[in-house]
N, C-alpha and C positions, 0 to 999 in steps of 0.2 A: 609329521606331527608326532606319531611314534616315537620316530630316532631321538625328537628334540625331548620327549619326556623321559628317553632312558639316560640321554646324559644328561639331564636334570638331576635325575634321581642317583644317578652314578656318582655327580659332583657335591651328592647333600652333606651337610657335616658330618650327619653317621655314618656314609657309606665309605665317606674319607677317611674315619678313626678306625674304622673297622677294618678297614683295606689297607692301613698302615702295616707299616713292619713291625714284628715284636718289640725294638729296643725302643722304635718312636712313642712304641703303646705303652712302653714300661715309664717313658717320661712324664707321658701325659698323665699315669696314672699315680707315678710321683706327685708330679704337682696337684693335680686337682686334691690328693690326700693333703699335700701342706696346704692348699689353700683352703681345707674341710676344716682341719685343727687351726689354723691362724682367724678365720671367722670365729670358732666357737671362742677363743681365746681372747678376740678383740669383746665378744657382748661378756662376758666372764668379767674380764679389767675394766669397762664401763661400765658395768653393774657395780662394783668395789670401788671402785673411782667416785662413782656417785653417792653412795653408804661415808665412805670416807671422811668425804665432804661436811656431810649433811650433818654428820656425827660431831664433827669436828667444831661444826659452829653452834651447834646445840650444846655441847661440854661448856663452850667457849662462856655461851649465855648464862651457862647454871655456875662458871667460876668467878664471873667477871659480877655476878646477881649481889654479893656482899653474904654468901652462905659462908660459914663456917669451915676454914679448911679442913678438920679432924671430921665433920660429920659429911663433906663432901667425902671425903677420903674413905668412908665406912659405906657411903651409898655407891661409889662407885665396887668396893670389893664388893656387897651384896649384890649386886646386877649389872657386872661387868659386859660392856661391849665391845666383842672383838675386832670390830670395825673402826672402832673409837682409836687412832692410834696416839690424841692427844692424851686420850683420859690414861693409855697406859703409861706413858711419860709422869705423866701428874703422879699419876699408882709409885710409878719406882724412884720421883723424887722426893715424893712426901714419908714413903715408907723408907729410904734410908736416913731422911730428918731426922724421921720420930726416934729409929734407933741410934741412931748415933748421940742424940739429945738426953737420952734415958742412960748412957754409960757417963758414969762420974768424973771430972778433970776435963774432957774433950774442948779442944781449943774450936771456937767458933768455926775457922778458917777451915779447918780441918773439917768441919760438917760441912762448909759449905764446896771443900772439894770433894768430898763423898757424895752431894747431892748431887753435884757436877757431874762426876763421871758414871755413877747410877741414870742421870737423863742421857748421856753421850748414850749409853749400852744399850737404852730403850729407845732411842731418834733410830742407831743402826738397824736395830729390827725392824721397827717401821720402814726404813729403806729398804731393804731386802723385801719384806712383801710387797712397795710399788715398783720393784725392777723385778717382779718375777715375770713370767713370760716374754719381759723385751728381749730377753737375747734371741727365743726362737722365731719374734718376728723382724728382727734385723737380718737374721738368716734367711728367713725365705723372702725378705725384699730385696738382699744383696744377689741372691744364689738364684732365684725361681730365673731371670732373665737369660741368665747363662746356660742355667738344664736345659730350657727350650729353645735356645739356639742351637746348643750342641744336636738335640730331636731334631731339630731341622736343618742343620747340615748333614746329621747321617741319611734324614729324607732323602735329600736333593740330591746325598751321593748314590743314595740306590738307586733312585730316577733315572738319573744319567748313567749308571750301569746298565738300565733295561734299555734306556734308546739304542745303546751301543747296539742291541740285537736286534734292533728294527731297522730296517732297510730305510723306511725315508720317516724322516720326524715331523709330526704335525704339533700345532696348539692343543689339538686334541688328548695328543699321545704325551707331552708334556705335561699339560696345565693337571693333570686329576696327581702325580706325583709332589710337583708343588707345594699345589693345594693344602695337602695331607700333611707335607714337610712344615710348614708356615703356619698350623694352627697348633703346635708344640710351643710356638715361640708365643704365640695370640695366650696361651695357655701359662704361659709361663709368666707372663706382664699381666693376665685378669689376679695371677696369687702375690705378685710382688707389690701390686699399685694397691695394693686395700693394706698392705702390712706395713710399706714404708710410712703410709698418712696415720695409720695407726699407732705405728711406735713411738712419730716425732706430738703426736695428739697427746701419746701416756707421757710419755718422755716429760713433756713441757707440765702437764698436771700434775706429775709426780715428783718436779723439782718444785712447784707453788706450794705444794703441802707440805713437804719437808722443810722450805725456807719460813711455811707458818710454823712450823713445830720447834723449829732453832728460834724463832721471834718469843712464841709460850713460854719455852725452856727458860728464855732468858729474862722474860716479866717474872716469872714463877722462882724462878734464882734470887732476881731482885727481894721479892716480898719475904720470900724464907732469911736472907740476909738482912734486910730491918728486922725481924721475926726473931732471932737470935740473937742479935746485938742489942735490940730494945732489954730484952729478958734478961743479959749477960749486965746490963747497967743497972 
């Protein structure tokens, strides 16, 4: 009963990580690090993802209400929200209107490619803040499976180094090598399966806001375009 509780205790997951070799330890402890940053990074982008959102269709409500462009346009510069990535669209199409509207001769078309490419400039930023962190979790979903393979082929090769110097090999003398080898890879697939579902989760959210933002940009095109040509007649 003894014997059976030491190799119990011999075979527990600690006594496995512990009793690894240095480079299987140095993997393992790669990875559990990616997989420490790629969680904090997943509730980070689902926390903004959800702001995003939420922001977006409350502008949405306050532009589509029949307010006043110029006095949206004032209420959004007095308490701008940084999560709003529509309302800063709106900010940099309405304020290159206003100015280019206020210089004398300006041919309409000509405002209405300055408002254009002023919302192009502000859609890209918006962009860029919903792809931040996907690269690093495409990396540890592509990369984490391969680290802990390579941890667990150099296990299995030490393993079978050490049997070479035992005279007869048992399940015993094998399996606790293994063991050890096999949970770099176990380790390696707990940090790549939470990052891959996560990147293609932002990924897919982060193209629906943007294709809203290109839909805005080009209601908001529209109106400023009657808006100019009404006034120009």
């Amino acid at each position: 009963m003894e014997a059976t509780a030491n190799a119990v205790d011999h075979m527990s997951m600690w006594s496995l990580i512990s009793n690894a070799s240095l480079v299987v330890q140095l993997v393992m402890l790669t990875l559990v690090a990616a997989s420490v940053v790629s969680w904090i990074m997943i509730f980070q982008r689902s926390t903004m993802l959800r702001a995003a959102k939420k922001s977006l269709e409350v502008f949405e409500e306050r532009f589509w209400s029949g307010i006043d462009l110029s006095k949206l346009y004032r209420q959004a510069g007095s308490n701008p929200d940084p999560d709003c990535g529509v309302e800063q669209i709106f900010r940099a199409g309405f304020k290159e209107f206003s100015r280019l509207r206020q210089q004398p001769g300006v041919d309409p078309d000509a405002v209405m490619d300055g408002v254009a490419r002023a919302m192009r400039v502000a859609i890209s930023r918006e962009e860029e803040k919903l792809e931040q962190s996907l690269p690093f979790l495409a990396t540890v979903g592509s990369t984490s499976p391969y680290i802990g393979l390579f941890g667990t082929v150099w296990g299995i090769m030490n393993s079978f180094r050490g049997l070479a110097q035992v005279q007869q090999a048992t399940l015993a003398t094998v399996a606790p090598g293994i063991a050890e080898a096999l949970i770099a890879t176990a380790i390696g697939l707990f940090a790549a399966i939470p990052a891959v579902i996560a990147y293609n989760r932002f990924s897919a959210q982060g193209d629906r806001l943007i294709g809203r933002y290109y839909t805005f940009a080009d209601e908001f095109q529209a109106i400023l375009h009657r808006k100019v040509h009404t006034s120009e007649d």
